[in-house]
N, C-alpha and C positions, 0 to 999 in steps of 0.2 A: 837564593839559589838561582842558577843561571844556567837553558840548556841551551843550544844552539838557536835557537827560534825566542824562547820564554823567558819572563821573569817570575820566579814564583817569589814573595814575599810577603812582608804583615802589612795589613789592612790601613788604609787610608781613608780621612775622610770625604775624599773626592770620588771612593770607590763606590759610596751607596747609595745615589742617584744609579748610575747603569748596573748597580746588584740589584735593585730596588725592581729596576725595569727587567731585568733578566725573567729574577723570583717572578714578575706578574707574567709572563708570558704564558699562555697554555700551552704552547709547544714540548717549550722548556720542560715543563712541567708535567708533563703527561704520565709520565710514572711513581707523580709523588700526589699523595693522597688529596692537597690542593693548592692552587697557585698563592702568593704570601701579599699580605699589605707590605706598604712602604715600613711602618709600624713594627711588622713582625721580621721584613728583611734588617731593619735597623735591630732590633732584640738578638736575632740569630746573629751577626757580627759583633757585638758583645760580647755573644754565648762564646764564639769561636776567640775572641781576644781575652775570654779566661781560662778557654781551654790552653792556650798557648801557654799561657801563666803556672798552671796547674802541670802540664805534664812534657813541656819542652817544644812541643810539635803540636800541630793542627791543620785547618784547611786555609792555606796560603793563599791569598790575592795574586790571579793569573794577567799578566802583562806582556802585551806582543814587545819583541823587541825592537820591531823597526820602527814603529810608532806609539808605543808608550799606551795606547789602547787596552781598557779594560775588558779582558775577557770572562772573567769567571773566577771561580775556585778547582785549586785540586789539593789533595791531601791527604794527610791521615786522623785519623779522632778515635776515642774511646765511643762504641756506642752504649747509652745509656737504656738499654733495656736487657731484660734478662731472656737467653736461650741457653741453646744446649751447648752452643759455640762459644760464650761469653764465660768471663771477660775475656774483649780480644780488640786489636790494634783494626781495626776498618780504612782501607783505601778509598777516595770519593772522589769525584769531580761534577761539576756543573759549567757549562760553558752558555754563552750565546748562542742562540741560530748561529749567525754569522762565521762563528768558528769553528763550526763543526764541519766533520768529516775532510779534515787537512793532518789529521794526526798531533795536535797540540795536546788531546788529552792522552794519549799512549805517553807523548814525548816528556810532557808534564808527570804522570804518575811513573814513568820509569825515573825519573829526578827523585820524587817521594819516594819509591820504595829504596833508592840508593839511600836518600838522608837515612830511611827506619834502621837499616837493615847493619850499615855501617857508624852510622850517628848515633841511633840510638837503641843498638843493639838488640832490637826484636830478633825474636828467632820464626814469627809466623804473621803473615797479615792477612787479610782477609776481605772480601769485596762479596754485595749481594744486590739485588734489582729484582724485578719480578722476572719473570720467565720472556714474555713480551719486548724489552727492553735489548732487542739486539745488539743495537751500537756500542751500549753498557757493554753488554758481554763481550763483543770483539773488544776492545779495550781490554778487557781482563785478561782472555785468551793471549793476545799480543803481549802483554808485558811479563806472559808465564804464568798468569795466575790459569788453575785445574777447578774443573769442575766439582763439588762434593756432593751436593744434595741439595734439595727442595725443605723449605721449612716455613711455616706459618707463619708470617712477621706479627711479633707479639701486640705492638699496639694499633693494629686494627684489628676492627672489629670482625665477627666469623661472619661472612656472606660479603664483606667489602670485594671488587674484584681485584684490588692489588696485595689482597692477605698473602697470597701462595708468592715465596718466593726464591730465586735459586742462591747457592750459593757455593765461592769462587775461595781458594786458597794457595798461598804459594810461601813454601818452607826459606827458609835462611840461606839452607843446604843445596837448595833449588835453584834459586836465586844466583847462589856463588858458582853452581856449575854451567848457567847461561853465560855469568860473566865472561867467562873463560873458553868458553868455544865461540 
């Protein structure tokens, strides 16, 4: 998939050296429970090239278009824990420092939600972060996705600070009437 800026597509092996270096960043990282080895960033790309296998779609290797530069992932995935919201289609992205705040992950996930929505006929996706996570949330807000609720992410533990977290939805219906105004 190609926006005006991005390339989104499947995973390369030249991608997991600077995924590798991303994953270890504490910046990066500061919302997810903790930063990954080389080890687990290589496991997780795996994980995502058999999610692609299994359900058509996943989190696509993000590519600047002017120079071929690995920026991150953005995408959709099935998440594999159980709530009140599941099962359900999840929107995600992870980028570099460096790419942030230029709008590639709005631009990149309105690319995703066009593939889900049209490609591959979802009728709802769904985005979530802690509360803290504002970037996150602007991104959500920006590409239409609504506020729902606060919910206890199931696999951490009760006293973790990133247990509480919000969460973001935006219909088919929603979606098609942005398109058009």
């Amino acid at each position: 998939m190609e926006t005006s800026r991005l390339i989104l597509r499947k995973w390369r092996e030249s991608d997991l050296d600077p995924f590798a270096k991303l994953n270890a960043d504490p910046e990066v990282m500061r919302y997810m429970p903790a930063t990954l080895s080389y080890e687990q960033s290589a496991q997780m790309v795996e994980r995502i090239k058999t999610h692609f296998d299994e359900y058509g779609f996943g989190l696509w290797a993000v590519e600047l278009k002017q120079d071929a530069q690995f920026a991150g992932f953005i995408g959709l995935s099935v998440p594999q824990f159980t709530a009140y919201f599941t099962p359900c289609i999840e929107i995600g992205w992870r980028l570099a420092v460096p790419f942030w705040n230029q709008g590639y992950a709005s631009e990149g996930a309105q690319a995703a939600l066009e593939f889900g929505f049209t490609e591959c006929c979802l009728n709802e996706v769904v985005s979530f972060t802690v509360p803290a996570n504002k970037a996150s949330r602007r991104v959500m807000e920006k590409i239409g996705m609504t506020y729902i609720d606060n919910f206890d992410h199931p696999t951490l533990a009760d006293g973790d600070p990133l247990k509480r977290h919000v969460l973001y939805r935006i219909c088919k219906t929603d979606w098609d009437s942005k398109q058009h105004n």
